[in-house]
MOPAC internal coordinates of N, CA, C and O (Angstrom, degrees):
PM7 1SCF
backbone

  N    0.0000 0     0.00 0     0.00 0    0    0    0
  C    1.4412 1     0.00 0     0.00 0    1    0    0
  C    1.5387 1   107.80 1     0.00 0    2    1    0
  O    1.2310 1   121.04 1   -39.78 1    3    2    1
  N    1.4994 1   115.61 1   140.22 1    3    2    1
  C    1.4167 1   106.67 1  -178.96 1    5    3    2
  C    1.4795 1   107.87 1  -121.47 1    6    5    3
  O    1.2310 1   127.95 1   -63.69 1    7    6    5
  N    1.4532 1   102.31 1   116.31 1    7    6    5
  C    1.2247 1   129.31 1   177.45 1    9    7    6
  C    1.6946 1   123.18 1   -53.42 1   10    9    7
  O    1.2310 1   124.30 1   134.37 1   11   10    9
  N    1.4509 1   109.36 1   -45.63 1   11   10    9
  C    1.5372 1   111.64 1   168.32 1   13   11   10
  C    1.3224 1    96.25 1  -160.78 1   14   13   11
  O    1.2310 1   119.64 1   -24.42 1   15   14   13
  N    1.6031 1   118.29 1   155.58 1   15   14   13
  C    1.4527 1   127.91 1  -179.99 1   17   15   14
  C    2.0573 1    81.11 1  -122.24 1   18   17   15
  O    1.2310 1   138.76 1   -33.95 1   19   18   17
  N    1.5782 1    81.23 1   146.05 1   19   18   17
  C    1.8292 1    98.02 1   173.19 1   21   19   18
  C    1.3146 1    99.33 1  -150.68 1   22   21   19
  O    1.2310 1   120.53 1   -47.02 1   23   22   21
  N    1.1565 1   116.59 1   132.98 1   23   22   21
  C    1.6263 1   122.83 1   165.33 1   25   23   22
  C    1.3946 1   106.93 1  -148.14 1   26   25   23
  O    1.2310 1   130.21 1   -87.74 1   27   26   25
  N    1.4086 1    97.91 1    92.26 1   27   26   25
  C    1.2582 1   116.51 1   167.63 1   29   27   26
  C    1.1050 1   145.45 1   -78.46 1   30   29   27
  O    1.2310 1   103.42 1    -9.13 1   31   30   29
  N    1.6349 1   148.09 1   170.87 1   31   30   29
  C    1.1955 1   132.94 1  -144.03 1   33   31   30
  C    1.6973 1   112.19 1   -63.22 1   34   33   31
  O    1.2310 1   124.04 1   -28.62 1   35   34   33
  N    1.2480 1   109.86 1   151.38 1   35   34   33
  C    1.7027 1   109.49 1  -170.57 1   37   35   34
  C    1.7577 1    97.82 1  -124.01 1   38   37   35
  O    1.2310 1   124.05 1   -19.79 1   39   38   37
  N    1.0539 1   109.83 1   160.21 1   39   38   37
  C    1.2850 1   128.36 1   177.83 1   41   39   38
  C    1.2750 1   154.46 1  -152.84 1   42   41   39
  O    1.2310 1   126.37 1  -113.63 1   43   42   41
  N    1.5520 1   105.37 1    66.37 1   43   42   41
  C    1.8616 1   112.23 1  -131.11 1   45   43   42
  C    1.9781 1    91.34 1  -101.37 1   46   45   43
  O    1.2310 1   139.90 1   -29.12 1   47   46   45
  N    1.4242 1    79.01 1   150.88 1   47   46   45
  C    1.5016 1   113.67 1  -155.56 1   49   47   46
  C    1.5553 1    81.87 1   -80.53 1   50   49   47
  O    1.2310 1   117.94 1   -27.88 1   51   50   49
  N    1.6785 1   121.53 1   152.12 1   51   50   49
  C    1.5125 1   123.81 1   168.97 1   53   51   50
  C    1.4653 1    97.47 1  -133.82 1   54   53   51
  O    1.2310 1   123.12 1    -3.26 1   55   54   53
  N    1.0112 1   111.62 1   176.74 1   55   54   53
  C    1.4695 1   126.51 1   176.59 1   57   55   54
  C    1.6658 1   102.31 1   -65.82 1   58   57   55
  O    1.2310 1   124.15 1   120.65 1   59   58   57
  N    1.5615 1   109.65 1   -59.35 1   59   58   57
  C    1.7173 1   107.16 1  -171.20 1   61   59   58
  C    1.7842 1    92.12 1   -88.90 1   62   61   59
  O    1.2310 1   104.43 1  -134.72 1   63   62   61
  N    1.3645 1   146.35 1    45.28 1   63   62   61
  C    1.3076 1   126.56 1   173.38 1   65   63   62
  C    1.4184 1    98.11 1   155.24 1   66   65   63
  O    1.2310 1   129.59 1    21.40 1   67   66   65
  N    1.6268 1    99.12 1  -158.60 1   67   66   65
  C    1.3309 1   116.10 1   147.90 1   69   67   66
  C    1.5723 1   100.95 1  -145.81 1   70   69   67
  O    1.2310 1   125.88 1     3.35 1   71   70   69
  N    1.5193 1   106.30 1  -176.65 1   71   70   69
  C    1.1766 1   133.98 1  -139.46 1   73   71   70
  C    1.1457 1   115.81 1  -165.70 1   74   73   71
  O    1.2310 1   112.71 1   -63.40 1   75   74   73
  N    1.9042 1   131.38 1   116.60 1   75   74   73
  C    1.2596 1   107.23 1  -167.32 1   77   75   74
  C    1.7283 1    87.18 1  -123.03 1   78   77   75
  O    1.2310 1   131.30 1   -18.50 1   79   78   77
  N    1.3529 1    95.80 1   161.50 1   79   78   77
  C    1.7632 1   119.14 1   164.49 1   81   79   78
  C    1.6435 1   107.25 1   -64.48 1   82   81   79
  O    1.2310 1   117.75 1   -86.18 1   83   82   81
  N    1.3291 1   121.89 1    93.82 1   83   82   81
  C    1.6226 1   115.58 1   170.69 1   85   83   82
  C    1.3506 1   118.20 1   -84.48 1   86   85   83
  O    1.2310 1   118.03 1  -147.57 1   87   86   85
  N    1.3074 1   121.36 1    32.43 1   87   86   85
  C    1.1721 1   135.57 1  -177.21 1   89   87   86
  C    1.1916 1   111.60 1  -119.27 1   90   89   87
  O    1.2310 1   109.56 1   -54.80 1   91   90   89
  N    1.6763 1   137.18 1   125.20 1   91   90   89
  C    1.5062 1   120.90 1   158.05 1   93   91   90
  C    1.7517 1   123.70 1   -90.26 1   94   93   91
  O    1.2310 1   124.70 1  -163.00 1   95   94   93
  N    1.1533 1   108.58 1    17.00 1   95   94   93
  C    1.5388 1   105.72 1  -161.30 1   97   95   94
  C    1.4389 1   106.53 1  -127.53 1   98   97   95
  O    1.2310 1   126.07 1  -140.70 1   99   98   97
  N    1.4009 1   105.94 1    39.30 1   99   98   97
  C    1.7056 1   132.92 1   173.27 1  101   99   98
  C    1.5244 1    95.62 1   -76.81 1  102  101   99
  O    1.2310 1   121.03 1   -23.28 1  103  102  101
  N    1.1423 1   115.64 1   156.72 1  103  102  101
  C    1.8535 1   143.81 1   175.94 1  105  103  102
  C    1.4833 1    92.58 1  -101.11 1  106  105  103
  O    1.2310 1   122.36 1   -34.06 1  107  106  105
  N    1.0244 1   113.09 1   145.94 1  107  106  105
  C    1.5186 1   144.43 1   163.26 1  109  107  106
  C    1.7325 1   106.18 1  -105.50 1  110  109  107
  O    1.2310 1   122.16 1   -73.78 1  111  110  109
  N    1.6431 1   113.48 1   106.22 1  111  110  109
  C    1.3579 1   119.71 1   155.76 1  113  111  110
  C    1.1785 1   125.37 1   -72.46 1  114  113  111
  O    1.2310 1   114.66 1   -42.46 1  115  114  113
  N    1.1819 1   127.73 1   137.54 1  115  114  113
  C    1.4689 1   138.59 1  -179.28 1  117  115  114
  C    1.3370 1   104.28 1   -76.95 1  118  117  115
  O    1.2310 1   105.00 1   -49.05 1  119  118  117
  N    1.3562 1   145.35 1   130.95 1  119  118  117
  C    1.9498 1   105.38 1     9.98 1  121  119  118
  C    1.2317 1   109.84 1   -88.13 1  122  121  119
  O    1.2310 1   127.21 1   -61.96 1  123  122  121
  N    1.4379 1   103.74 1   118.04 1  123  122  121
  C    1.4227 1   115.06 1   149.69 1  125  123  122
  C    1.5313 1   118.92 1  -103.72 1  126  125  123
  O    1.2310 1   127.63 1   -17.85 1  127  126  125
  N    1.1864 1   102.91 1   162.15 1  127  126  125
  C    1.7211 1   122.13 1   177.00 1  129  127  126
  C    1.1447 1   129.07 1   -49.44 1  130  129  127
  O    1.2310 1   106.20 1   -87.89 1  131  130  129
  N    1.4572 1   143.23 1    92.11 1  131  130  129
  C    1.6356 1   138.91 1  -165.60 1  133  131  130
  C    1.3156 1   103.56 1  -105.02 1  134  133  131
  O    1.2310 1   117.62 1   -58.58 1  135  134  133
  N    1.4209 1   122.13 1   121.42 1  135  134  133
  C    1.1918 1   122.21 1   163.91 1  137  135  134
  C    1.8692 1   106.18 1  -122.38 1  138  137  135
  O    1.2310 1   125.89 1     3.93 1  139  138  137
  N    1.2163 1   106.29 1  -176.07 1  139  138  137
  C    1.6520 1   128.95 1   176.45 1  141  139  138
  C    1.0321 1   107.54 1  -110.66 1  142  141  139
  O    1.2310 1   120.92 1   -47.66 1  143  142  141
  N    1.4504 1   115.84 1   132.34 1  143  142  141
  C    1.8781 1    99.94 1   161.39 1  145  143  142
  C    1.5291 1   115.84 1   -92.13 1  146  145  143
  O    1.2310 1   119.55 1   -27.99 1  147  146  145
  N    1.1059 1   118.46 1   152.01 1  147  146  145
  C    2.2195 1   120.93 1  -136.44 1  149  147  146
  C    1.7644 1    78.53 1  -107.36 1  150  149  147
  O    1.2310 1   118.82 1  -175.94 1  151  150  149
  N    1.4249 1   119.86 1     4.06 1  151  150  149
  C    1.8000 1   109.68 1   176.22 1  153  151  150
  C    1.4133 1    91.99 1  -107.94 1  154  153  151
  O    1.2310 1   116.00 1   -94.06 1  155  154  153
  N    1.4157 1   125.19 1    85.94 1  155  154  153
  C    1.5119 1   124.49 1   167.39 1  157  155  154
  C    1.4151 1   124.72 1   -81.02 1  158  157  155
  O    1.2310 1   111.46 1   -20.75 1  159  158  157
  N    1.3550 1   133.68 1   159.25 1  159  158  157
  C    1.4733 1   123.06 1  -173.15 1  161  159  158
  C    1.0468 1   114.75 1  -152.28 1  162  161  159
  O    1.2310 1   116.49 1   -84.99 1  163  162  161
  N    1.5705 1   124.28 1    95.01 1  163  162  161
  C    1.4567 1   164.83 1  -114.43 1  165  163  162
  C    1.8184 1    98.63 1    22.04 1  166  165  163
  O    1.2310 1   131.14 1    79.48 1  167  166  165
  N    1.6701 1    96.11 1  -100.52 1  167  166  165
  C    1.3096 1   104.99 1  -179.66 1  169  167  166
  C    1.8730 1   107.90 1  -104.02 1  170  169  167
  O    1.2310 1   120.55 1  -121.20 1  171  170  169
  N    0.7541 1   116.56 1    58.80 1  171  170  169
  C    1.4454 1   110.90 1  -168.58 1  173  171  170
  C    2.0835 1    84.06 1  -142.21 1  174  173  171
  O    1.2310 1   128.53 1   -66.92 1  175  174  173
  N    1.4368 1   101.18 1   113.08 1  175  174  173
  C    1.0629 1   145.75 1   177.81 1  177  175  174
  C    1.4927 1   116.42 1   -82.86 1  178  177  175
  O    1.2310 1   107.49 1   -91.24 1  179  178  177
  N    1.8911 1   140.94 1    88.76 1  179  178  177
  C    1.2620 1    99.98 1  -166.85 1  181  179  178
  C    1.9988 1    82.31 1  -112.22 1  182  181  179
  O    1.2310 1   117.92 1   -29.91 1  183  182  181
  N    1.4801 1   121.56 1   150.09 1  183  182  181
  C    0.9365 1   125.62 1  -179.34 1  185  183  182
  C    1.5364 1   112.14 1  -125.17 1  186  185  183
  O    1.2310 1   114.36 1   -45.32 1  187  186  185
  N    1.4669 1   128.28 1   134.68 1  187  186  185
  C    1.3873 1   138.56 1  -158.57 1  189  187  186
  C    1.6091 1    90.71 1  -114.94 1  190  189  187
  O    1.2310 1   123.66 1   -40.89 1  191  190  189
  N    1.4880 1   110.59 1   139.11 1  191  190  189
  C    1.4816 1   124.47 1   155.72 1  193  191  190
  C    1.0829 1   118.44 1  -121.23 1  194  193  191
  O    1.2310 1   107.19 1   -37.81 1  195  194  193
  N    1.6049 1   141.48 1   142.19 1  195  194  193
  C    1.2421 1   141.22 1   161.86 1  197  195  194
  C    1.2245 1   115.82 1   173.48 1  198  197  195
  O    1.2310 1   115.02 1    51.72 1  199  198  197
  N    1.5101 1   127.04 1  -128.28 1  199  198  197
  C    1.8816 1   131.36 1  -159.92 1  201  199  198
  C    1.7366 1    77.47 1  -124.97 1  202  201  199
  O    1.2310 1   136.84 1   -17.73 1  203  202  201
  N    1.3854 1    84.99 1   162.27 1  203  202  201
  C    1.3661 1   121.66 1  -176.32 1  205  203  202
  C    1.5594 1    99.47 1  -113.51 1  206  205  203
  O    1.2310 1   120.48 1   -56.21 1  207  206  205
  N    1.0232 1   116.69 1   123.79 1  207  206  205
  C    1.8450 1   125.23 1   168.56 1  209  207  206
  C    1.5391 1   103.47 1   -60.43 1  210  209  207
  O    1.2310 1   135.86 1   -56.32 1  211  210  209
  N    1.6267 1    86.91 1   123.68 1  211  210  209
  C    2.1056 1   100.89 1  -177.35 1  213  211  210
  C    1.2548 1   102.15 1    95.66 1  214  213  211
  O    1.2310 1   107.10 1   137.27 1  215  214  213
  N    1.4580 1   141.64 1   -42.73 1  215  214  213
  C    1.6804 1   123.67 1  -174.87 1  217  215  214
  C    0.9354 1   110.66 1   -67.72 1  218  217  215
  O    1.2310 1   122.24 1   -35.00 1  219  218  217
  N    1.5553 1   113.31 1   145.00 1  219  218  217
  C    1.3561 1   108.81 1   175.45 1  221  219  218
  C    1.2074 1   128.50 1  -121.08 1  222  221  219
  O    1.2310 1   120.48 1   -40.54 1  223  222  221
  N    1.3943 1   116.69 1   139.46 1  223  222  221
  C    1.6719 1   159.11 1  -101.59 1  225  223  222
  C    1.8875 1    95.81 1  -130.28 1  226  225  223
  O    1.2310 1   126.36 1   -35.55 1  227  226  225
  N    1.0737 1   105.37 1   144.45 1  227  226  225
  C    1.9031 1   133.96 1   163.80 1  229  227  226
  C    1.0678 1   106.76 1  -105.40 1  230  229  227
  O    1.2310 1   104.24 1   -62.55 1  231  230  229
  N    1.1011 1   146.68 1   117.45 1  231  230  229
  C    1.3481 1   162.86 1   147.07 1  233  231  230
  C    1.5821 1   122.89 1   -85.76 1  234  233  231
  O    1.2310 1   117.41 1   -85.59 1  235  234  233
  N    1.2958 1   122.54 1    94.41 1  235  234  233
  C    1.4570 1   110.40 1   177.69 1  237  235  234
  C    1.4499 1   107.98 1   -98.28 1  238  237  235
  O    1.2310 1   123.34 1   -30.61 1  239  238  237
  N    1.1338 1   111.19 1   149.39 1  239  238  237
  C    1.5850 1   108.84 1   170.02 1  241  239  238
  C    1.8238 1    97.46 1  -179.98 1  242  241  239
  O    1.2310 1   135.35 1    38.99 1  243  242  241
  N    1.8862 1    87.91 1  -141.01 1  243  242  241
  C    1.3154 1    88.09 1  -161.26 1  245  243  242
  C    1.5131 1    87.95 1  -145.44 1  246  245  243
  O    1.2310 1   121.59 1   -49.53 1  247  246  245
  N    1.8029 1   114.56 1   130.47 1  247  246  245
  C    1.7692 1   111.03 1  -172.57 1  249  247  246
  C    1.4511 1    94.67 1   -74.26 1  250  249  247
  O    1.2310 1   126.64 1   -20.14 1  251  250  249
  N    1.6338 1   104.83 1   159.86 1  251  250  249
  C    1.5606 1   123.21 1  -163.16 1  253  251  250
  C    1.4824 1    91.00 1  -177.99 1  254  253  251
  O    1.2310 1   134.14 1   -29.92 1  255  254  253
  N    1.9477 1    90.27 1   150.08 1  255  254  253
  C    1.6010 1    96.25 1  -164.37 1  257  255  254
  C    1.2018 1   116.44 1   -40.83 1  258  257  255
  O    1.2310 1   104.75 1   -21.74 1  259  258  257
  N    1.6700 1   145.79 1   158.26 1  259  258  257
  C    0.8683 1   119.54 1  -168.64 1  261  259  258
  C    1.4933 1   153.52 1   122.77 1  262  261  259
  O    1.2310 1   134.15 1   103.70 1  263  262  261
  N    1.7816 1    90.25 1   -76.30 1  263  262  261
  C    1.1057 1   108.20 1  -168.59 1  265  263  262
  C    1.6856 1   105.01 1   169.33 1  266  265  263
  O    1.2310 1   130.66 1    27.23 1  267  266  265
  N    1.6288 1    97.04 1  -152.77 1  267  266  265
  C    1.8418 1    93.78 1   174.75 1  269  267  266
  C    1.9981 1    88.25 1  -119.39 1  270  269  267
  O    1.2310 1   140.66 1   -25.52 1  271  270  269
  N    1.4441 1    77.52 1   154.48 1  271  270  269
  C    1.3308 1   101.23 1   153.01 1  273  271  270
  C    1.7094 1   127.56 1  -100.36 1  274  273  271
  O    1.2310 1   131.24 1   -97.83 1  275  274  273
  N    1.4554 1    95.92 1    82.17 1  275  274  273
  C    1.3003 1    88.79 1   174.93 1  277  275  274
  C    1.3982 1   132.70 1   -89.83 1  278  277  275
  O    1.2310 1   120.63 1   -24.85 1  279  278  277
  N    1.7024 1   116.40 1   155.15 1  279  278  277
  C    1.6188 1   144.20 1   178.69 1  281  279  278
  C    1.5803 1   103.29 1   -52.03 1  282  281  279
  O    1.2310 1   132.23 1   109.14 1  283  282  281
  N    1.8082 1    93.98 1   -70.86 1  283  282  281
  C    1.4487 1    90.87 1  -158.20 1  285  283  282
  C    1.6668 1    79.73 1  -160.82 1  286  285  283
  O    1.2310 1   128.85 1   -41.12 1  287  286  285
  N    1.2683 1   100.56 1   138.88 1  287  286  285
  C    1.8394 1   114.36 1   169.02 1  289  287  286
  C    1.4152 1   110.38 1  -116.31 1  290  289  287
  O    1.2310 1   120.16 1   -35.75 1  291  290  289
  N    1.3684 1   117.30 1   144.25 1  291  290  289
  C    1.2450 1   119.87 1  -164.78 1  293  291  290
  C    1.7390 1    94.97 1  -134.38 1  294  293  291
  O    1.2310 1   120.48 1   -15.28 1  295  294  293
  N    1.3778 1   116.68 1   164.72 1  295  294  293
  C    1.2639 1   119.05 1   178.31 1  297  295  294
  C    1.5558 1   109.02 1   -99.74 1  298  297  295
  O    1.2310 1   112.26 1   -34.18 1  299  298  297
  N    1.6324 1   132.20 1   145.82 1  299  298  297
  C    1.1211 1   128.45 1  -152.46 1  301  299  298
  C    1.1559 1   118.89 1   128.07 1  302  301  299
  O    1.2310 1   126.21 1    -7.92 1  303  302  301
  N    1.6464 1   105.68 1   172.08 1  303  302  301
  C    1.8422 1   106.66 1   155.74 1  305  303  302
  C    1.2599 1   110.96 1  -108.45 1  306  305  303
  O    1.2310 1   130.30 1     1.51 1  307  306  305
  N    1.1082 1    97.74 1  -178.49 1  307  306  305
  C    1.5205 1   113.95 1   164.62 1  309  307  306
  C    1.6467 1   138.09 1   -46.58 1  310  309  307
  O    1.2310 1   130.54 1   140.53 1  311  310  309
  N    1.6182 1    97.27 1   -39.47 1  311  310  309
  C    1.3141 1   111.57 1  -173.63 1  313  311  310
  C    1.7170 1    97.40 1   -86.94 1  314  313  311
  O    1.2310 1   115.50 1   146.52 1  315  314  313
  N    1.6137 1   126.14 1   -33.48 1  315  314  313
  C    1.3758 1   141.85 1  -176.23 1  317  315  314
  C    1.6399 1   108.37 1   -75.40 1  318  317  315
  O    1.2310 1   127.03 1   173.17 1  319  318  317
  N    1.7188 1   104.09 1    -6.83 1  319  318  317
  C    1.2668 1   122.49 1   169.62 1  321  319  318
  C    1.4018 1   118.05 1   -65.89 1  322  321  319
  O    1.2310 1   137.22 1    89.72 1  323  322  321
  N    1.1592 1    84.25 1   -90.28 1  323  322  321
  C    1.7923 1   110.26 1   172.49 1  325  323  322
  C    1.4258 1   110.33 1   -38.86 1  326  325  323
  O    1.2310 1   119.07 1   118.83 1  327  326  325
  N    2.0038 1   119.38 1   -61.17 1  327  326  325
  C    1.4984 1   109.16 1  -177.15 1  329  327  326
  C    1.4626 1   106.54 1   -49.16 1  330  329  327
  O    1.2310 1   108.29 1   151.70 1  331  330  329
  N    1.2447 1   139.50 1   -28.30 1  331  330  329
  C    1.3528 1   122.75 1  -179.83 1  333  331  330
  C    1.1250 1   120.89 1   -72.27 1  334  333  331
  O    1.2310 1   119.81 1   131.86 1  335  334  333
  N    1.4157 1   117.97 1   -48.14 1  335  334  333
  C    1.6115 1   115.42 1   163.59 1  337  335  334
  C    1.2773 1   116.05 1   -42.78 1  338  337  335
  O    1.2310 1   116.48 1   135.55 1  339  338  337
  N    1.0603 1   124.30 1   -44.45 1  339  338  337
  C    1.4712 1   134.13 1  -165.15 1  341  339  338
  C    1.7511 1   102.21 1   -74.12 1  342  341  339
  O    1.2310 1   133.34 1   129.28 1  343  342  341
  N    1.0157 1    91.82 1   -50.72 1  343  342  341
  C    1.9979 1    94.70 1   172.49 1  345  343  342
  C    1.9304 1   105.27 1   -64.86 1  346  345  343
  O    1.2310 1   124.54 1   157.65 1  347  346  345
  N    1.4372 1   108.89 1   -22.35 1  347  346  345
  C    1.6863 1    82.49 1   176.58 1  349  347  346
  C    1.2574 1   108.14 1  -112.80 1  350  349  347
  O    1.2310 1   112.62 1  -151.94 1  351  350  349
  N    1.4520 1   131.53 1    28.06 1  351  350  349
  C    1.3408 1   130.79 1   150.03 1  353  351  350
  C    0.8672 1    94.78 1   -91.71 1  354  353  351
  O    1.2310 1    98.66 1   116.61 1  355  354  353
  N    1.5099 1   155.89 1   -63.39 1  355  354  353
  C    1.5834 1   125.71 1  -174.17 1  357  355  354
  C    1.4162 1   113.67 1   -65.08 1  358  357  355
  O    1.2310 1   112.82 1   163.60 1  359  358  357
  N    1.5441 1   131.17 1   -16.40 1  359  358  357
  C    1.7921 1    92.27 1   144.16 1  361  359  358
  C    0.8613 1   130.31 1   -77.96 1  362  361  359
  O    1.2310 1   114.18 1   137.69 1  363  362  361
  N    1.2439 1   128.62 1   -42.31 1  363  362  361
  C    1.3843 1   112.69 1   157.97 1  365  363  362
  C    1.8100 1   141.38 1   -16.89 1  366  365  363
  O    1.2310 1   133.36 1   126.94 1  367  366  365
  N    1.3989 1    91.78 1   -53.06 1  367  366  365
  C    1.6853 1   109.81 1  -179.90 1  369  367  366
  C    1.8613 1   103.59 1   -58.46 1  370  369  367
  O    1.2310 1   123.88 1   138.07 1  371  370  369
  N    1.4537 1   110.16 1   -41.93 1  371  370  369
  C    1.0793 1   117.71 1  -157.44 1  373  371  370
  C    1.7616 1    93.12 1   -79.57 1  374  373  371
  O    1.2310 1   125.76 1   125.33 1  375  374  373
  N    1.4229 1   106.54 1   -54.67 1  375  374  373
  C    1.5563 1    93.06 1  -158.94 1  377  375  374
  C    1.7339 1   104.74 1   -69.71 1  378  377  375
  O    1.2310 1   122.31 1   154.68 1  379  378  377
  N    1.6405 1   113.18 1   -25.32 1  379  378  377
  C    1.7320 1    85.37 1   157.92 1  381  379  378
  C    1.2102 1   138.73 1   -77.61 1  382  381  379
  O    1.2310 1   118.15 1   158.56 1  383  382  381
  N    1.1309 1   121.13 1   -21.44 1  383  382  381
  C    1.3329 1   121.69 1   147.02 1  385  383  382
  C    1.5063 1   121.37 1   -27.91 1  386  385  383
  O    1.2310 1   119.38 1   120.87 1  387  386  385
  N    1.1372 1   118.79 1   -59.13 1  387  386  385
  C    1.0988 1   126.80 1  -166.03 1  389  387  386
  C    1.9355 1   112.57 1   -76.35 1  390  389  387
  O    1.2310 1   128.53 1   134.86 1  391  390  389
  N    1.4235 1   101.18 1   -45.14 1  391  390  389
  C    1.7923 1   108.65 1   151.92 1  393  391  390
  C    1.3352 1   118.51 1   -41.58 1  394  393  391
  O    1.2310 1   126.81 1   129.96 1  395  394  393
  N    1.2052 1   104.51 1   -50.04 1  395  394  393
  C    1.7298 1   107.14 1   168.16 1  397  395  394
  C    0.9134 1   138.97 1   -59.02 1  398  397  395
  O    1.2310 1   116.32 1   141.82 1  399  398  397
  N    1.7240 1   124.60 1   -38.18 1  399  398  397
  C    1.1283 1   141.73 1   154.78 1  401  399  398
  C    1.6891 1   126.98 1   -54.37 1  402  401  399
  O    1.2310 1   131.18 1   147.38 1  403  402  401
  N    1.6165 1    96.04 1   -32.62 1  403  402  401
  C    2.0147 1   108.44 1  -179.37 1  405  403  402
  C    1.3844 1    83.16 1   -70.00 1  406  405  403
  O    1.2310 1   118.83 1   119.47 1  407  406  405
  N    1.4946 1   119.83 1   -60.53 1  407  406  405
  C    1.4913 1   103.07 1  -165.27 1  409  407  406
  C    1.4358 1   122.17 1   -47.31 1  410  409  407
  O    1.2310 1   126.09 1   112.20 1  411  410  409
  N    1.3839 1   105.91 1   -67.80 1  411  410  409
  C    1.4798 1   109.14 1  -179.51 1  413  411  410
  C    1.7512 1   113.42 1   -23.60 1  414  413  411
  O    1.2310 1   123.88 1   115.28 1  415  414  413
  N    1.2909 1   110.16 1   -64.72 1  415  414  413
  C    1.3005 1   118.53 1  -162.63 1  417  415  414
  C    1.8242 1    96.99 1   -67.32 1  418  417  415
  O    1.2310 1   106.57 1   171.30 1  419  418  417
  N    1.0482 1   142.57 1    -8.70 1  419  418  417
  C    1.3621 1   145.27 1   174.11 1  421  419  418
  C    1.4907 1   101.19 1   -83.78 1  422  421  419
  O    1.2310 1   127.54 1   115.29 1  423  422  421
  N    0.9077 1   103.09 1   -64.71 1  423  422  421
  C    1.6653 1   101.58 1   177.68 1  425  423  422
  C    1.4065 1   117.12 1   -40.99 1  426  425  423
  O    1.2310 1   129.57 1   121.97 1  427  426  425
  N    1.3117 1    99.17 1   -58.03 1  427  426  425
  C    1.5306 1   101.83 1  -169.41 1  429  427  426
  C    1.7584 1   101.82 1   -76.68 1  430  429  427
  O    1.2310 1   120.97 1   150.98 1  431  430  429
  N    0.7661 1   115.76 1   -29.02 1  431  430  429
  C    2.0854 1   106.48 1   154.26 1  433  431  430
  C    1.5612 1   111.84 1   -56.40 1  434  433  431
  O    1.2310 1   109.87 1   122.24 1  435  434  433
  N    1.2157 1   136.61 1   -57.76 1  435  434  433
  C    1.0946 1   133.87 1   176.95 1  437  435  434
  C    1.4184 1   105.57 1   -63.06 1  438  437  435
  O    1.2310 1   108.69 1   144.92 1  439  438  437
  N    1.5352 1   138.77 1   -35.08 1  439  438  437
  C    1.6515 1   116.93 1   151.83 1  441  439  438
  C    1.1443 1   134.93 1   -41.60 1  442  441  439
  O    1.2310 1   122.36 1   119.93 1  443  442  441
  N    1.4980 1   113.08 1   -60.07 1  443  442  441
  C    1.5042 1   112.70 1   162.58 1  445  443  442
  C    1.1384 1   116.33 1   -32.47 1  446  445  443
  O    1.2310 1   122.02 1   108.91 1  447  446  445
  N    1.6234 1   113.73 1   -71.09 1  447  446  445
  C    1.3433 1   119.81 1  -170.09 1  449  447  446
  C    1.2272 1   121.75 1   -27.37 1  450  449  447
  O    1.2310 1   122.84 1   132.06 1  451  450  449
  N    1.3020 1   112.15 1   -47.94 1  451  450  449
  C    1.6150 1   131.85 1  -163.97 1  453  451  450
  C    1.3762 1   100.09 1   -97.16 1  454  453  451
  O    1.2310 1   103.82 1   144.00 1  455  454  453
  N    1.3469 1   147.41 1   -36.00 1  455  454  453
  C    1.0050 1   142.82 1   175.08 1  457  455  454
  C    1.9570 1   112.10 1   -60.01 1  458  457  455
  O    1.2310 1   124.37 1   165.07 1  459  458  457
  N    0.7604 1   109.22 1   -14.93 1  459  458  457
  C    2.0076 1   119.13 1  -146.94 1  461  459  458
  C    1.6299 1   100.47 1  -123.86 1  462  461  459
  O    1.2310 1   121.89 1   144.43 1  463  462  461
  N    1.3194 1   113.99 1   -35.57 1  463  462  461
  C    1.5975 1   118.17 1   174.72 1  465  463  462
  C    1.6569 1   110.10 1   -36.81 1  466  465  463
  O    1.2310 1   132.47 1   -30.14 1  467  466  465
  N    1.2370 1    93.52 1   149.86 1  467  466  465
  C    2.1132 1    97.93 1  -178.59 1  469  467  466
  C    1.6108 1    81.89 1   -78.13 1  470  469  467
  O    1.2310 1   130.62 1   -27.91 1  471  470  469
  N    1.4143 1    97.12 1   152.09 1  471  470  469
  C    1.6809 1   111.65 1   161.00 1  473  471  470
  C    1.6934 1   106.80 1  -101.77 1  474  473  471
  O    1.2310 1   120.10 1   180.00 1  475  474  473

């Protein structure tokens, strides 16, 4: 159960500067960082997700005074970006493919079927 979401101000370092997120209502892509906090109280578990200070981060959005307005920041690079996209269009490709194929072969059972019935 999640008790409160916070995503607070961000501030990612660039090659010519930095640049902060003036937005708080950015998405966090997975993988992000899960830790525990080590002060527990009885059974009550509180667990933190997010960026790690120094890794470096994808930011999509849109620049705005400021800064960017970002969508959703993910942990990574750029290139660790893309190979992932790129790895879930070929599942993608595959599992419709493969939807396509259940169908086909359903259909063409339900031809028979209907073709072969006693009249």
């Amino acid at each position: 159960m999640t008790r409160a979401r916070d995503t607070p101000p961000l501030t990612i370092d660039l090659r010519d500067g930095a640049a902060r997120v003036v937005n708080a209502d950015y998405s966090l892509s997975a993988p992000v960082t899960t830790w525990v906090d080590p002060r527990v109280v009885g059974r009550i578990e509180t667990r933190y997700v997010g960026l790690v200070r120094g890794e470096p981060v994808v930011v999509l959005g849109k620049g705005a005074v400021g800064g960017v307005a970002a969508d959703f920041v993910t942990p990574g690079t750029r290139a660790s970006y893309l190979a992932a996209k790129a790895e879930s269009r070929l599942v993608a490709r595959w599992l419709g493919g493969g939807l396509v194929g259940v169908g086909g072969l359903l259909l063409l059972i339900a031809v028979v079927l209907v073709a072969t019935r006693p009249r």
